[in-house]
Backbone as a chain_set.jsonl record, in Angstrom:
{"seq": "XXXXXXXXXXXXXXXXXXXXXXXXXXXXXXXXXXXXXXXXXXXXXXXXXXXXXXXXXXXXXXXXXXXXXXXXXXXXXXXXXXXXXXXXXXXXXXXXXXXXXXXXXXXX", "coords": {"N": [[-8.533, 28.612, 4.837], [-8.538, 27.645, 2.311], [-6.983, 29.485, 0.976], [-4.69, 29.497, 2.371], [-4.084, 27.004, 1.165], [-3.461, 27.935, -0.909], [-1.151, 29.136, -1.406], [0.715, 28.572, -0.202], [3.623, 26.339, -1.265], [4.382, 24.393, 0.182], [2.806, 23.296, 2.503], [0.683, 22.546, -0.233], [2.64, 20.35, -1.147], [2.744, 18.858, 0.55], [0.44, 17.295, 1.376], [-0.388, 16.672, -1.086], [1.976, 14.448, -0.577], [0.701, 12.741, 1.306], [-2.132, 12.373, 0.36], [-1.235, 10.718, -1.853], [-0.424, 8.312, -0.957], [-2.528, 7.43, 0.628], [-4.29, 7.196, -1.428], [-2.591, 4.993, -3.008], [-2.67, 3.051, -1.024], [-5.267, 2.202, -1.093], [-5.794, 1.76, -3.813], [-3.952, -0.793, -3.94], [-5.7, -2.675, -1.87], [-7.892, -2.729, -3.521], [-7.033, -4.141, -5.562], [-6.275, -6.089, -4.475], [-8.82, -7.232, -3.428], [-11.501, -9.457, -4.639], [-13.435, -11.324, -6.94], [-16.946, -10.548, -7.443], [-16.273, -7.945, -8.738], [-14.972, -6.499, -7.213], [-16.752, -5.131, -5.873], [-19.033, -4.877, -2.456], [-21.001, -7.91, -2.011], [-23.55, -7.807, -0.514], [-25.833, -6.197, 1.38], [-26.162, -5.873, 4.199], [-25.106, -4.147, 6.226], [-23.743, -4.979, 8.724], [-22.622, -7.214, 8.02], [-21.145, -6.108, 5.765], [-19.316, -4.063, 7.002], [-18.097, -6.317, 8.634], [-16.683, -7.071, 6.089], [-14.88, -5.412, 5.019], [-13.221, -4.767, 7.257], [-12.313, -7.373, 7.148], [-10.994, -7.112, 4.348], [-9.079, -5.064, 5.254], [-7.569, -6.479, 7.11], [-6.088, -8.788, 5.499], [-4.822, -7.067, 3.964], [-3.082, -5.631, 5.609], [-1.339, -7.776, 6.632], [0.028, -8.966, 4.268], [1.11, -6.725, 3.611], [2.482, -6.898, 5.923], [4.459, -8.775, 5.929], [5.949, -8.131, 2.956], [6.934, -5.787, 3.696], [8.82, -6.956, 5.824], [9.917, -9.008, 4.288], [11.179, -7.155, 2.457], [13.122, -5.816, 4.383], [15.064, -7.463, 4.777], [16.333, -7.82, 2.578], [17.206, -5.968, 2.356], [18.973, -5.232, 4.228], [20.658, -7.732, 3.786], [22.016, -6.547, 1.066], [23.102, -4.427, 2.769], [24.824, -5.724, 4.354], [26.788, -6.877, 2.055], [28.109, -4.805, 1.315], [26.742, -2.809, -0.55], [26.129, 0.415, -1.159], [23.323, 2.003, 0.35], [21.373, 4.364, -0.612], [19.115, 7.15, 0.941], [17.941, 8.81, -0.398], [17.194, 6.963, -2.043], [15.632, 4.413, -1.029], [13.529, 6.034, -0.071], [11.358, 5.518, -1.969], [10.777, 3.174, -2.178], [8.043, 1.315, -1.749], [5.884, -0.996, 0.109], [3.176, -1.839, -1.146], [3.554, -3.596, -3.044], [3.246, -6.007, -6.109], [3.868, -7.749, -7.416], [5.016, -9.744, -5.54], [2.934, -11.44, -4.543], [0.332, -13.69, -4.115], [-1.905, -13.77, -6.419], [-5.702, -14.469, -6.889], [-4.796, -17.473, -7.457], [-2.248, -17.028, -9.106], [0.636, -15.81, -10.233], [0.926, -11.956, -10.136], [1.316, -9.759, -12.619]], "CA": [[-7.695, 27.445, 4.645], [-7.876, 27.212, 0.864], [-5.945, 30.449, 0.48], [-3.16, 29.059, 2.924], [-2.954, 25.934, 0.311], [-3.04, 27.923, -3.0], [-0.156, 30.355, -0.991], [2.059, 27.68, 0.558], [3.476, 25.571, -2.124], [5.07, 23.178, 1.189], [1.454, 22.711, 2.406], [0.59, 21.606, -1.082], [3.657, 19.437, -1.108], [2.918, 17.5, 2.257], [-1.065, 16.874, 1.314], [-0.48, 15.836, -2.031], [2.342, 13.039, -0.455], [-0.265, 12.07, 2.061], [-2.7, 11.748, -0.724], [-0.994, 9.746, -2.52], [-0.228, 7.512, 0.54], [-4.162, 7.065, 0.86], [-4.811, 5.732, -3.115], [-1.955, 3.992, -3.289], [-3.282, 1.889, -0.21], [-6.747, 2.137, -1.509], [-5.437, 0.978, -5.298], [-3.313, -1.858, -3.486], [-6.819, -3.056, -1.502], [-8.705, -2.609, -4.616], [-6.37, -4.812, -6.37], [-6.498, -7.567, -3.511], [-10.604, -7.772, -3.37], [-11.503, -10.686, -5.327], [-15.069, -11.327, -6.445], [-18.01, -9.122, -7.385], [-15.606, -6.971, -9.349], [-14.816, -6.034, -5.832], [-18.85, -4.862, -4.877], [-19.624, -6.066, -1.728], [-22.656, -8.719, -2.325], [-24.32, -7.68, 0.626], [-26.619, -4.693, 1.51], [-26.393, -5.749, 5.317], [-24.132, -3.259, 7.119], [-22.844, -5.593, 9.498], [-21.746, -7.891, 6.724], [-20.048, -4.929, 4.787], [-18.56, -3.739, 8.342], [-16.475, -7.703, 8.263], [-15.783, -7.722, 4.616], [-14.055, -4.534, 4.91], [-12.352, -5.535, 7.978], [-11.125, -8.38, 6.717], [-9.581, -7.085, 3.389], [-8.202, -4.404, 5.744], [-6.656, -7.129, 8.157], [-5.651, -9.204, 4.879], [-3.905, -6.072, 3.19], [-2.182, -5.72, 6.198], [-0.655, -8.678, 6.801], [0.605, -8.605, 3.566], [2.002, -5.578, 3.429], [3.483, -6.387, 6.355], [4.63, -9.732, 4.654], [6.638, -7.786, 1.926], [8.197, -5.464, 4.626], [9.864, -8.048, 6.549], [10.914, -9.43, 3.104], [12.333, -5.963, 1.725], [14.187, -5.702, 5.343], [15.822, -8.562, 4.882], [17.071, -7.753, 0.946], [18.257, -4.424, 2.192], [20.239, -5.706, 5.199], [21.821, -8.372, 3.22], [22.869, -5.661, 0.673], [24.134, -3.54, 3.158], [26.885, -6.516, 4.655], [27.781, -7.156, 0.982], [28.758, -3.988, 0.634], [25.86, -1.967, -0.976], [25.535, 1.285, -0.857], [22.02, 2.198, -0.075], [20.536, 5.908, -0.417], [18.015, 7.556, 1.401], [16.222, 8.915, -1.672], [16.441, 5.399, -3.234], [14.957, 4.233, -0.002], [12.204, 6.568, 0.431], [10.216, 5.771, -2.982], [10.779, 1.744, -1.73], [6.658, 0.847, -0.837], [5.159, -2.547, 0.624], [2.908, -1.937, -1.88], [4.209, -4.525, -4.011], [1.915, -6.997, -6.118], [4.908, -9.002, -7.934], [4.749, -10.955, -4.079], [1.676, -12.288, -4.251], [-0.287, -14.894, -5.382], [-3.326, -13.925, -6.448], [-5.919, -15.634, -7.767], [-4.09, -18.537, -7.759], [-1.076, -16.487, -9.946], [1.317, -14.578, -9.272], [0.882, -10.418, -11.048], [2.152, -8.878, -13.201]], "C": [[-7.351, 27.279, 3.169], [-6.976, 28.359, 0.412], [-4.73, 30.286, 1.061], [-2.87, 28.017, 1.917], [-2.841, 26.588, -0.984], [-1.739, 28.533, -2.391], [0.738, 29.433, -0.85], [1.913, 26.514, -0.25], [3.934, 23.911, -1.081], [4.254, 22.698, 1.674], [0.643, 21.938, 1.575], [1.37, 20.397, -1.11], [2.832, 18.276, -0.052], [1.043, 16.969, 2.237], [-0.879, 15.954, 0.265], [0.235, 14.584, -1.638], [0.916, 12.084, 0.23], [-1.298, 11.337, 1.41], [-2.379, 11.054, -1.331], [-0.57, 8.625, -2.402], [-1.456, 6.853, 0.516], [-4.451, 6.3, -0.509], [-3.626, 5.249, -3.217], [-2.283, 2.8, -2.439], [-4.534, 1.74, -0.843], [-6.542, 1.196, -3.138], [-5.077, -0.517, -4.861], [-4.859, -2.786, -2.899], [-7.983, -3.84, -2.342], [-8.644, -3.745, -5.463], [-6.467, -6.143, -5.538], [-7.939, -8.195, -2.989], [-10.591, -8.312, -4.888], [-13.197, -10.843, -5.782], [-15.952, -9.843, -6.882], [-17.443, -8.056, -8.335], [-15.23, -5.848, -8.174], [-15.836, -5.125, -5.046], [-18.662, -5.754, -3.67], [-21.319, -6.682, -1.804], [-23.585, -8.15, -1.794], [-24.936, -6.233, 1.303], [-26.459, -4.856, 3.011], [-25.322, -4.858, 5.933], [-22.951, -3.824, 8.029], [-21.842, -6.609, 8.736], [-20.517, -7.1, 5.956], [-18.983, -4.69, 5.783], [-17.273, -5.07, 8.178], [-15.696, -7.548, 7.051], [-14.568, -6.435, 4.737], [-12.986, -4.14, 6.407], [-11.351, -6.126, 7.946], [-10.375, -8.154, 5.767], [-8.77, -6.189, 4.521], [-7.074, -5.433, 6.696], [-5.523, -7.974, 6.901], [-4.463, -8.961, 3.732], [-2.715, -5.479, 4.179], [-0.956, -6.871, 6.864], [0.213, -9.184, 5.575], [1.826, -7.797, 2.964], [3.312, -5.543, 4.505], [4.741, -7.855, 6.383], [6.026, -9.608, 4.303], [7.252, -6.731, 2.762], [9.4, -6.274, 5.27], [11.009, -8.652, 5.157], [12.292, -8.486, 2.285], [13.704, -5.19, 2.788], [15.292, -6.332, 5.162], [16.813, -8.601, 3.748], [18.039, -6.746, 1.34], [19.439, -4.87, 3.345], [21.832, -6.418, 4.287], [22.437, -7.899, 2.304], [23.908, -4.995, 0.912], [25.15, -4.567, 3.72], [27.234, -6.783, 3.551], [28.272, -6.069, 0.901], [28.308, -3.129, -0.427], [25.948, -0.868, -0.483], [23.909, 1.993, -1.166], [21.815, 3.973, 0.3], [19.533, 5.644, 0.24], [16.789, 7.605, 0.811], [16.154, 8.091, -2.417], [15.475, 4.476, -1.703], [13.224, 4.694, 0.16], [11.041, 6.485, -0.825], [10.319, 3.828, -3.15], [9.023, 2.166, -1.273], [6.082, -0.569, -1.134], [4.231, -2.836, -0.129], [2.248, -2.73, -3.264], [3.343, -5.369, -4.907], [2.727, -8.424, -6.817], [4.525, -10.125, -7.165], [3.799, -11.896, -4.307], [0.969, -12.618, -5.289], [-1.648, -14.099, -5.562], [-4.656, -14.264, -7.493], [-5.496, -16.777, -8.209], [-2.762, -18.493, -8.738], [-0.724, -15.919, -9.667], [1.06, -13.312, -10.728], [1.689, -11.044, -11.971], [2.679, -7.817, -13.208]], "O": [[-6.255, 26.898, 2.759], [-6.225, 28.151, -0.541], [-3.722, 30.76, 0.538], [-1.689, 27.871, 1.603], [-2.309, 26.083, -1.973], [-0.904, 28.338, -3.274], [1.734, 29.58, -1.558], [0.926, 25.781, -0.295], [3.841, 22.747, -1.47], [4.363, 21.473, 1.638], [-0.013, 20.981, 1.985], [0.736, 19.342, -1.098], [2.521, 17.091, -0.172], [0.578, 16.299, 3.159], [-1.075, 14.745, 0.393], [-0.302, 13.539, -2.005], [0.349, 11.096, -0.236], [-1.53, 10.143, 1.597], [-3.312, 10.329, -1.675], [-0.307, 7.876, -3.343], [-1.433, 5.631, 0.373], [-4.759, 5.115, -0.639], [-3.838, 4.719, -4.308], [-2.227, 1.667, -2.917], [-4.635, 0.553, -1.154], [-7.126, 0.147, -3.412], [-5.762, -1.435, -5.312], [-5.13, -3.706, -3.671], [-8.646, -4.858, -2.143], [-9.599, -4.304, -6.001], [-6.754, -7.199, -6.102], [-8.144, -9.242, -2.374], [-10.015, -7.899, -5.894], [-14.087, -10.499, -5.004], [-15.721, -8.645, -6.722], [-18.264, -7.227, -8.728], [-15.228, -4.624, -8.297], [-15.73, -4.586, -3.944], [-18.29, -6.927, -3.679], [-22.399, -6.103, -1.692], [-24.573, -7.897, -2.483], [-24.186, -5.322, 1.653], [-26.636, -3.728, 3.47], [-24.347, -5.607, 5.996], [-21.784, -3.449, 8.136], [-20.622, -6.724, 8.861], [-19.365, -7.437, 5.686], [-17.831, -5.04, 5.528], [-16.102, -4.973, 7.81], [-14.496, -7.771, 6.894], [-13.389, -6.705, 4.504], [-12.123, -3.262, 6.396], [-10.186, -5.948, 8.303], [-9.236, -8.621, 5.778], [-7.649, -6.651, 4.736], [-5.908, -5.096, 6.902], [-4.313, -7.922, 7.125], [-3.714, -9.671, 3.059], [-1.67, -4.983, 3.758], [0.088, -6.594, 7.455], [1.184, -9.869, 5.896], [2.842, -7.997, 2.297], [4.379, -4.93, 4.461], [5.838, -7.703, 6.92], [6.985, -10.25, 4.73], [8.457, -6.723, 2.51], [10.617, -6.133, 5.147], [12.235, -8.709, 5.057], [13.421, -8.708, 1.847], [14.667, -4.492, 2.472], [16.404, -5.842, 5.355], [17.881, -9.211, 3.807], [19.196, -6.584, 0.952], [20.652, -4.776, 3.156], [23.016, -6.116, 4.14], [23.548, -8.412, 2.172], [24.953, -4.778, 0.299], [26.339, -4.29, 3.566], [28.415, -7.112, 3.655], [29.268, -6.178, 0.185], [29.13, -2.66, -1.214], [25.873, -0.855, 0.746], [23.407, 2.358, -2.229], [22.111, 4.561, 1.34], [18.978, 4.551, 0.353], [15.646, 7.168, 0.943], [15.38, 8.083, -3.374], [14.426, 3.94, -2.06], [12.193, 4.059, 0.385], [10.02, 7.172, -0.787], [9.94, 3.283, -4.186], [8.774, 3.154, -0.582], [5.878, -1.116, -2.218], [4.015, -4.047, -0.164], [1.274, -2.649, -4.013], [2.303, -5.536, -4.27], [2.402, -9.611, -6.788], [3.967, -11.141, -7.578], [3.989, -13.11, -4.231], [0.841, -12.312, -6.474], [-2.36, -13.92, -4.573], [-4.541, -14.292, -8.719], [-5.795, -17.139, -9.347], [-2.226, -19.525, -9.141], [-1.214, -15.159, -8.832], [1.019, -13.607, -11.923], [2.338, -12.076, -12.143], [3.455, -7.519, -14.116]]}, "num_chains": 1, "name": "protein.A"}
């Protein structure tokens, strides 16, 4: 297997997006745990099991939040009379941290 990814630079290609799919959610997560310096407090398993639950349910609802929102920008672009690309499209991600409040502020 590792001599099919040093050989096939399109195999590299399609891991590294994926990868960078995975920490960009993981960075985004990272960035939305609050507390602790984002440690969970708690040595109990079942405890850890919720907390990481819940940011996951909390990072998704979010994310899917700032989709609905970036639907809605691009639509109303396209009846003014925008032209939207594909490849300006495809480097668009939900991502976002402008959106949200956090900590009681909004990012930077």
């Amino acid at each position: 297997m590792l001599l099919r990814y040093l050989s096939d630079p399109a195999l590299r290609k399609q891991i590294q997006k994926a990868t960078n799919k995975a920490e960009a959610y993981n960075g985004f997560t990272k960035w939305l745990h609050f507390g602790s310096a984002g440690w969970l407090a708690s040595r109990d398993p079942e405890l850890q099991d919720k907390a990481v639950k819940f940011l996951d349910l909390f990072a998704s609802s979010i994310i899917f939040s700032t989709t609905i929102d970036m639907t809605a920008v691009l639509s109303r672009m396209a009846r003014e009379g925008w032209t939207l690309h594909s490849a300006d499209l495809a480097v668009l991600s939900p991502y976002r941290r402008e959106n949200v409040l956090h900590a009681g502020r909004r990012s930077a």
